[in-house]
C-alpha positions as MATLAB code, in Angstrom:
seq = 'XXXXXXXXXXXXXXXXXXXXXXXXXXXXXXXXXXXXXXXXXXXXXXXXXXXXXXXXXXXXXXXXXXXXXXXXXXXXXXXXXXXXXXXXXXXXXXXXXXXXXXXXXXXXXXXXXXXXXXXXXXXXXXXXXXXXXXXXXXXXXXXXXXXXXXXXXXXXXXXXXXXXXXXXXXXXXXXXXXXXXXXXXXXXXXXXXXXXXXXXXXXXXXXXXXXXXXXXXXXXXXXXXXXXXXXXXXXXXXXXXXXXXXXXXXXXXXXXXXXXXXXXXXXXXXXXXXXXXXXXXXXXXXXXXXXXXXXXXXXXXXXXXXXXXXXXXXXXXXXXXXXXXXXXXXXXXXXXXXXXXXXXXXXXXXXXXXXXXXXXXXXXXXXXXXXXXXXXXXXXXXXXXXXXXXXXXXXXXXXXXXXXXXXXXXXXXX';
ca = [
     -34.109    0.787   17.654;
     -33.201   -2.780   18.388;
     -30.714   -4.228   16.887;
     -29.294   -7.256   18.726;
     -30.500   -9.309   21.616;
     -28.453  -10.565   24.375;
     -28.690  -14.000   26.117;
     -31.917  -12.164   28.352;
     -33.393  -10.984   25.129;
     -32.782   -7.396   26.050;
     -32.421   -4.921   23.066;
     -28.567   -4.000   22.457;
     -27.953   -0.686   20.059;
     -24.890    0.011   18.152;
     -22.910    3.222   18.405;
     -22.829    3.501   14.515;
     -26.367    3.381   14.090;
     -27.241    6.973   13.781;
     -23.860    7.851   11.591;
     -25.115    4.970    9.429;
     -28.970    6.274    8.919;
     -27.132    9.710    8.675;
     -24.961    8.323    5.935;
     -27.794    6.987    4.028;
     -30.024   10.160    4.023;
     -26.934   11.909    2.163;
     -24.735    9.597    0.204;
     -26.237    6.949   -2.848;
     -24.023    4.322   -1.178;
     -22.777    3.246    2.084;
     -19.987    0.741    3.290;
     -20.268   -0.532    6.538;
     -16.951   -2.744    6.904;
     -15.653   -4.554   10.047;
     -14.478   -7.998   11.244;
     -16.663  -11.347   10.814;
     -19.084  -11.463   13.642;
     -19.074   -8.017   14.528;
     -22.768   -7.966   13.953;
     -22.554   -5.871   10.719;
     -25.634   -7.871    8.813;
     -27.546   -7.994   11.623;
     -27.300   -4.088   11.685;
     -27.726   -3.212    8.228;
     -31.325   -6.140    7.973;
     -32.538   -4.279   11.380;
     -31.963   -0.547    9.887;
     -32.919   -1.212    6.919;
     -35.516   -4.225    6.426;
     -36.438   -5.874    3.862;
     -40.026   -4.130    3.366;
     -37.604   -1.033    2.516;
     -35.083   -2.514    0.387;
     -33.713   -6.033   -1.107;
     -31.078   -7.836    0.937;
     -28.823  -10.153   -0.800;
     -25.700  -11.715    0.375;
     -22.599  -12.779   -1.326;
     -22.203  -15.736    0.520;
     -25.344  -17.153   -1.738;
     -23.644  -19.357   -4.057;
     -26.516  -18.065   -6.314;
     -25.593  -14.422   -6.033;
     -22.362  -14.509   -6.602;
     -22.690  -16.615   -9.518;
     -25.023  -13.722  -10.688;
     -22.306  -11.226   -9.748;
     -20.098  -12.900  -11.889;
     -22.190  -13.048  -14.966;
     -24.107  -10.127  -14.961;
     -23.051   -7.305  -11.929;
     -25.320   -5.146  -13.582;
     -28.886   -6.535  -13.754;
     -27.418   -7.529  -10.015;
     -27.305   -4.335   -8.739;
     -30.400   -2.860  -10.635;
     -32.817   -5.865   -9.066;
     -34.898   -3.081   -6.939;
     -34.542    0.634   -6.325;
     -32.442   -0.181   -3.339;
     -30.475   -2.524   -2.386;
     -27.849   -4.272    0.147;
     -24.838   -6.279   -0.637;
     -23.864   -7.860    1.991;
     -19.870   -9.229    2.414;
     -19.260   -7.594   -1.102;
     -15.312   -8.357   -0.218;
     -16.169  -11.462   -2.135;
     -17.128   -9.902   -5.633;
     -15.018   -6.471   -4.955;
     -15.690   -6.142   -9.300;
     -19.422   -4.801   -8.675;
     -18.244   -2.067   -7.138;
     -17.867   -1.017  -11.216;
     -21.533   -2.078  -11.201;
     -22.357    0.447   -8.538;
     -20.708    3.352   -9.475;
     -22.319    2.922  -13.367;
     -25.648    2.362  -11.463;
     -25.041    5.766   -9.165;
     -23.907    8.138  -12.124;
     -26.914    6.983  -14.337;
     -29.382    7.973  -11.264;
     -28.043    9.510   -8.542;
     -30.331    8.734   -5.468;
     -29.966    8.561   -1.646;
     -29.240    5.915    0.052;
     -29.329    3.284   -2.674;
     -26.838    0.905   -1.994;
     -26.024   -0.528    1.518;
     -22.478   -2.358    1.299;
     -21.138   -4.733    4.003;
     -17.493   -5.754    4.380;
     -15.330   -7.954    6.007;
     -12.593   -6.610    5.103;
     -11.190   -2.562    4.320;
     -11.944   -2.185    0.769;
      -9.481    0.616    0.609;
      -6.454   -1.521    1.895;
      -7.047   -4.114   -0.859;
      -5.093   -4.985   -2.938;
      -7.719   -5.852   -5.662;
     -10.045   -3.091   -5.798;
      -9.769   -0.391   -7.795;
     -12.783    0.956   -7.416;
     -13.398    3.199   -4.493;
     -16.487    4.860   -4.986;
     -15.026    8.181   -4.566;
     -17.853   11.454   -3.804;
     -19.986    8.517   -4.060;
     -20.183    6.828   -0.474;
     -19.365    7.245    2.653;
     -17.544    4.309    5.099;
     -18.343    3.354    8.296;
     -16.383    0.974   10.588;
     -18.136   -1.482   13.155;
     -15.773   -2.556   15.945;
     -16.095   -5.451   18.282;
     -18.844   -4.101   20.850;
     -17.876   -1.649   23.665;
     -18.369   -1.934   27.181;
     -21.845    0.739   26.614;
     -23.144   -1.301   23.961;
     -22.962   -4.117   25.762;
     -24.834   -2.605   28.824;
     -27.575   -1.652   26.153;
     -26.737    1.545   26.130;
     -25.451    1.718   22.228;
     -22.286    4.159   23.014;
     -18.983    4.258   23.570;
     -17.355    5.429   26.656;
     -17.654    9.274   27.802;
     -15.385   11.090   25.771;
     -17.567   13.591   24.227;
     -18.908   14.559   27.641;
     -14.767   15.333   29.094;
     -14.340   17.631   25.461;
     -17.322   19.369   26.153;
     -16.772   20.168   29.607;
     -14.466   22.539   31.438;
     -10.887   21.252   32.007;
     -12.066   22.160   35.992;
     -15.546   19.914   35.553;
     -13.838   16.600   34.193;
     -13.970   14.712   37.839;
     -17.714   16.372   37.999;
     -18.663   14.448   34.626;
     -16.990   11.364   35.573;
     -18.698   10.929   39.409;
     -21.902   11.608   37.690;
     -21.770    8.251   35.775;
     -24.139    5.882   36.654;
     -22.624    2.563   35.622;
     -21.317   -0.394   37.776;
     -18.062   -1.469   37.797;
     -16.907   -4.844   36.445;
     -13.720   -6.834   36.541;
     -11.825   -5.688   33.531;
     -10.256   -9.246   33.225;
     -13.962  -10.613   32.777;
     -14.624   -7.912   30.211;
     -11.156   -8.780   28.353;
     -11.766  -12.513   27.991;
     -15.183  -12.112   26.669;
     -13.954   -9.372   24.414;
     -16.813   -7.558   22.358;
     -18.056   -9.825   19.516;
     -21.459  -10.579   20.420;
     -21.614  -14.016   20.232;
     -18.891  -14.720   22.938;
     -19.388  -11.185   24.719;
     -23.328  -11.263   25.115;
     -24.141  -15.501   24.901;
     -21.206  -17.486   26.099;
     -20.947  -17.682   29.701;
     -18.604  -20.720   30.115;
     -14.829  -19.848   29.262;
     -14.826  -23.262   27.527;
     -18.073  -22.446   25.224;
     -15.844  -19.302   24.390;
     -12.889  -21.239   23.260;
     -14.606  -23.546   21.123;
     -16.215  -20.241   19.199;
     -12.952  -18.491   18.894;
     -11.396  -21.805   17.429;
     -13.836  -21.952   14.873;
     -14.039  -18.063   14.350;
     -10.092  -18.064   13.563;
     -10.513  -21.501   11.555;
     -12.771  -19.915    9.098;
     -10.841  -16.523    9.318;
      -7.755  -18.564    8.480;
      -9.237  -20.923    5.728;
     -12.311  -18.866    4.099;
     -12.012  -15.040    5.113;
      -8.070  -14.243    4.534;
      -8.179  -16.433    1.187;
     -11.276  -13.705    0.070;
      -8.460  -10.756    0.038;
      -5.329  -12.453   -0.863;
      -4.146  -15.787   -1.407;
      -2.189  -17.387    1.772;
      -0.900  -20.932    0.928;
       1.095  -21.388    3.935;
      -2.123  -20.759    6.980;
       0.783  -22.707    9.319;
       3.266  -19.538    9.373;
       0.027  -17.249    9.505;
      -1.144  -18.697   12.487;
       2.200  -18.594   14.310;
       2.720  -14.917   13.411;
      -1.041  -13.723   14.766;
       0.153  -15.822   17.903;
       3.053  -13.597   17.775;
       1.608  -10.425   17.418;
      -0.775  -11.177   20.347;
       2.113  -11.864   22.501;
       3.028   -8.176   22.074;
       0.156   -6.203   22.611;
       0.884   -2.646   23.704;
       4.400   -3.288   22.368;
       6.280   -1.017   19.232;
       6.251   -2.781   16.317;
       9.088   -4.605   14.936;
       8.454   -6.745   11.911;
      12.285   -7.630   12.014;
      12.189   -9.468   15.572;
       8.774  -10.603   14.759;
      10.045  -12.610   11.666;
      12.835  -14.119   13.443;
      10.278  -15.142   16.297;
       8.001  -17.168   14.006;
      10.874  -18.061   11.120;
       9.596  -15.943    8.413;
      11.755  -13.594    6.045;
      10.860   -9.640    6.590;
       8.639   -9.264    3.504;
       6.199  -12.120    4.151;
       5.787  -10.626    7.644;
       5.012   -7.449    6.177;
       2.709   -8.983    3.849;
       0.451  -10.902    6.642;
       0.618   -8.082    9.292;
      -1.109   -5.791    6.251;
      -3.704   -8.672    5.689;
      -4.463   -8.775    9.516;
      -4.682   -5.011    9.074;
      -7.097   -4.836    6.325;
      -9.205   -7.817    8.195;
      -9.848   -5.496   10.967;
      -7.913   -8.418   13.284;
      -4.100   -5.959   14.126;
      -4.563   -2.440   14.884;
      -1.531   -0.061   14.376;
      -1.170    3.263   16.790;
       0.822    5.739   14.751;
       3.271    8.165   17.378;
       2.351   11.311   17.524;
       4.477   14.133   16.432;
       3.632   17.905   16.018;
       4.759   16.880   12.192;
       2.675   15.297   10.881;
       5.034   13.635    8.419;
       7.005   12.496   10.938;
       3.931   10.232   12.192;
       4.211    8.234    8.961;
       7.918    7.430    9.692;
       7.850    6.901   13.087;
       7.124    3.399   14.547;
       3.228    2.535   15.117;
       2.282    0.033   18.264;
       0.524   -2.978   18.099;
      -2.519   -3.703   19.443;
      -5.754   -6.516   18.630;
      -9.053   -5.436   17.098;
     -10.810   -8.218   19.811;
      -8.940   -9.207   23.428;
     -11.009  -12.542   23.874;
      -9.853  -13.588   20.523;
      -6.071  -11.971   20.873;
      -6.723  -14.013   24.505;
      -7.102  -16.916   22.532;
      -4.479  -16.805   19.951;
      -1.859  -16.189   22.622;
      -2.806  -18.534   24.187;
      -2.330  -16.715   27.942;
      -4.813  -17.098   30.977;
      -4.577  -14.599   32.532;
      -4.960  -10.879   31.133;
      -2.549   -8.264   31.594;
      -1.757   -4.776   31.578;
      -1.800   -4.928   27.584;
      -4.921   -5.900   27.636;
      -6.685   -3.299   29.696;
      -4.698   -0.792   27.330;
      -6.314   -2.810   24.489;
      -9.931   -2.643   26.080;
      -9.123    1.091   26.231;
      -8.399    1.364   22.709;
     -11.313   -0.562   21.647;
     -13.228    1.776   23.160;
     -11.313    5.183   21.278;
     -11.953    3.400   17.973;
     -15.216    3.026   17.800;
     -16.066    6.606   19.264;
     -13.744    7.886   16.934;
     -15.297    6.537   14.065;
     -19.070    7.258   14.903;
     -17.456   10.897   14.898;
     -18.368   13.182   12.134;
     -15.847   15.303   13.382;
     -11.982   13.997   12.537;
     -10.000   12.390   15.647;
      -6.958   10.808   15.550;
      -5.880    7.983   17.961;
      -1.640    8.165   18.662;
       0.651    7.336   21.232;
       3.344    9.170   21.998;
       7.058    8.015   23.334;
      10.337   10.190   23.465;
      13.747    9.368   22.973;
      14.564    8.872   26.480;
      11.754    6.522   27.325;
       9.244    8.709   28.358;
       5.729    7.149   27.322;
       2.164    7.728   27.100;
      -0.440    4.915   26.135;
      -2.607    6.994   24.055;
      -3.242   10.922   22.532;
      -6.153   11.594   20.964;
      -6.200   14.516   18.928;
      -9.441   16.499   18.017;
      -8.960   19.494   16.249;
      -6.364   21.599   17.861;
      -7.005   19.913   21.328;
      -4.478   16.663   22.707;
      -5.691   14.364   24.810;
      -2.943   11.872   26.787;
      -4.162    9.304   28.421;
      -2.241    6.551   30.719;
      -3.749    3.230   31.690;
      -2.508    1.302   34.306;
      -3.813   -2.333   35.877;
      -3.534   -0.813   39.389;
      -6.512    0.206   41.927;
      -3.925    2.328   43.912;
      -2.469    5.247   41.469;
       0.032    6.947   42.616;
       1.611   10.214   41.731;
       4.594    8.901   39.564;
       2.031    7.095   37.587;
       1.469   10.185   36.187;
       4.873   11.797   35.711;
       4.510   10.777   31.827;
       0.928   12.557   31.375;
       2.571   15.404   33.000;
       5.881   15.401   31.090;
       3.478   15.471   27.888;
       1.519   18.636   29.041;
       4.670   20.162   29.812;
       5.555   19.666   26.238;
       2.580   20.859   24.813;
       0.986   22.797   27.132;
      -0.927   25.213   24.731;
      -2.776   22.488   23.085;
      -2.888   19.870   26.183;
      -6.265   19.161   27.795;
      -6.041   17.469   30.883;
      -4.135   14.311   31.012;
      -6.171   10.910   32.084;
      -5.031    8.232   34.183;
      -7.341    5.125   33.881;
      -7.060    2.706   36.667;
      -8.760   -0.364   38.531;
      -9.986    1.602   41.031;
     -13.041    3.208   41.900;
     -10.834    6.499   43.179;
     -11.816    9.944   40.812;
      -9.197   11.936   42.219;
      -6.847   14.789   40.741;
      -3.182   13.187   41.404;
      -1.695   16.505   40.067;
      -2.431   19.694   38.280;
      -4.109   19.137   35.253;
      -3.939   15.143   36.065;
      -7.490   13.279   36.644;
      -7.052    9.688   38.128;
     -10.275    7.664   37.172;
     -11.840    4.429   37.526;
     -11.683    2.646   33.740;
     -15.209    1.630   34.161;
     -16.542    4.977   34.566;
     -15.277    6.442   31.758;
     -15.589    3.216   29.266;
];
């Protein structure tokens, strides 16, 4: 199925496409939410056209005036319908879910969102046993190659703990500079069309200008877009690093609550992702301190204002990556990092089940044996659950550094 053409014209497929036409066989409604410019109308008018159902948008002054007066001859205009960016009238959601319990039917309503309805503030309506959410990241390396997937992590849980460097030599992708693939980041308009670093500036200027002035004011009124600006350059700044919203306020001049306040906005954008720790209690996750990463490097890039990509940033890439396989899944995973009191860390632990993942990244093409001595401190730790640990580097090396340690080029796994 196409879905999006790069500069070439060559058909580019998103990940969530078969979760999505899954989602819409079974559930009356589905909410496909996501950043701006992720590509989320431009998925929903290619799956489902208009021949099938009616598109409308929000951002039609004329829709949302109709929203306003009358949500529900809005929502009962044909049999089915899409909303697209219903952030912007979040009060039809009541519409909907009077429209589903009179006639319960598959697939009716296709919702788009730039923004997590179920972090905002102003809706009360979730649509609970009544639709099913879907999250579109920023393109991954896969879908950007055309392939519409995310790296190769369902192949490694399949496979034998023995077979993992088997899976990963049998890739057939070529490597790329992961500094290339970090500036362009994954929204399609800088990742797929841009080639000129200055083309990409001037599209992240205006993408964070209209984020800033039109997008943000949609979920929650922020008078002073100055401070909010400082404090995303802030948070870019410390990629990869624990979050402290103390030392962050003091950075950028801003008392401890308002922090709190934007980092949550930036959360429910889809623009700051959190990493919770991982702990066997699962209680103790909520406590515990999350890391920070970006939901896009070329824009996080941008609002740092730095050159020249670093370690971070390859983690980020990395993450990307997790988040978008995890939620195509219909099967739960949970994305973690884990850190001990001594200083011991590892970058990531995904957790599938009763299975643990730990997986290091590091911006080097020559791995070495006490890259690993974290990955192998965490299998120690948790050896009954631990699947191998991962080492992601810049190399093209697929070599077992220790027992139970696989050290693998990035780009053959992403």
């Amino acid at each position: 199925m196409i879905i999006i053409h790069d500069v070439n014209d060559n058909p580019v497929r998103r990940l969530v496409e078969r979760s999505l036409a899954d989602a819409l066989r079974v559930m009356p409604a589905v909410v496909v939410s996501g950043a701006r410019q992720t590509g989320k109308s431009t998925l929903v008018r290619e799956l489902a056209p208009a021949d099938d159902r009616l598109y409308l948008t929000l951002d039609d002054l004329d829709v949302m005036e109709q929203a306003a007066a009358s949500p529900g001859d809005l929502v009962a205009r044909a049999p089915r319908v899409t909303l697209d960016e219903i952030q912007r009238a979040p009060t039809l959601l009541h519409a909907i879910k009077r429209a589903i319990d009179q006639r319960r039917t598959r697939g009716r309503f296709l919702l788009t969102g730039s923004a997590n309805l179920l972090l905002m503030r102003n809706v009360s309506e979730s649509l609970a046993g009544r639709a099913s959410y879907l999250t579109l990241w920023p393109m991954t390396r896969r879908e950007q190659l055309g392939l519409g997937r995310a790296g190769i992590w369902d192949e490694l849980l399949a496979a034998r703990d023995d077979d993992w460097a088997d899976v990963v030599r049998a890739q057939r992708v070529e490597a790329i500079e992961w500094k290339t693939l970090a500036r362009r980041g994954g929204y399609p308009t800088p990742a797929l069309e841009l080639e000129r670093a200055d083309d990409r500036a001037l599209w992240f200027a205006g993408y964070v200008r209209t984020y800033l002035e039109r997008d943000l004011q949609e979920i929650s009124s922020v008078t002073a877009l100055p401070d909010l600006r400082r404090l995303m350059r802030a948070a870019c700044l410390r990629i990869g690093q624990m979050m402290n919203q103390t030392e962050l306020g003091r950075d950028v001049a801003l008392p401890q609550p308002t922090v709190h306040r934007y980092l949550n906005l930036l959360e429910t954008s889809y623009q700051l992702v959190r990493v919770p720790a991982y702990a066997v209690n699962r209680t103790k996750r909520l406590i515990k301190t999350p890391k920070l990463y970006w939901g896009d490097t070329g824009l996080a890039l941008h609002l740092s204002g730095v050159e020249e990509p670093g370690g971070a940033h390859l983690e980020n890439l990395v993450l990307g990556d997790l988040l978008a396989w995890r939620d195509s899944r219909t099967t739960p995973a949970e994305i973690l990092y884990w850190r001990t009191a001594v200083g011991e860390e590892v970058d990531f632990v995904l957790e599938i089940q009763r299975d643990v993942v730990p997986i290091e990244v590091k911006a080097t093409t020559r791995p070495r044996v006490d890259d690993a001595r974290h990955l192998q401190s965490f299998r120690e730790e948790y050896k009954r659950r631990s699947r191998p640990g991962l080492l992601l580097h810049t190399g093209d090396r697929v070599e077992w550094l220790a027992p139970g340690i696989l050290a693998a080029p990035w780009w053959r796994v992403l």
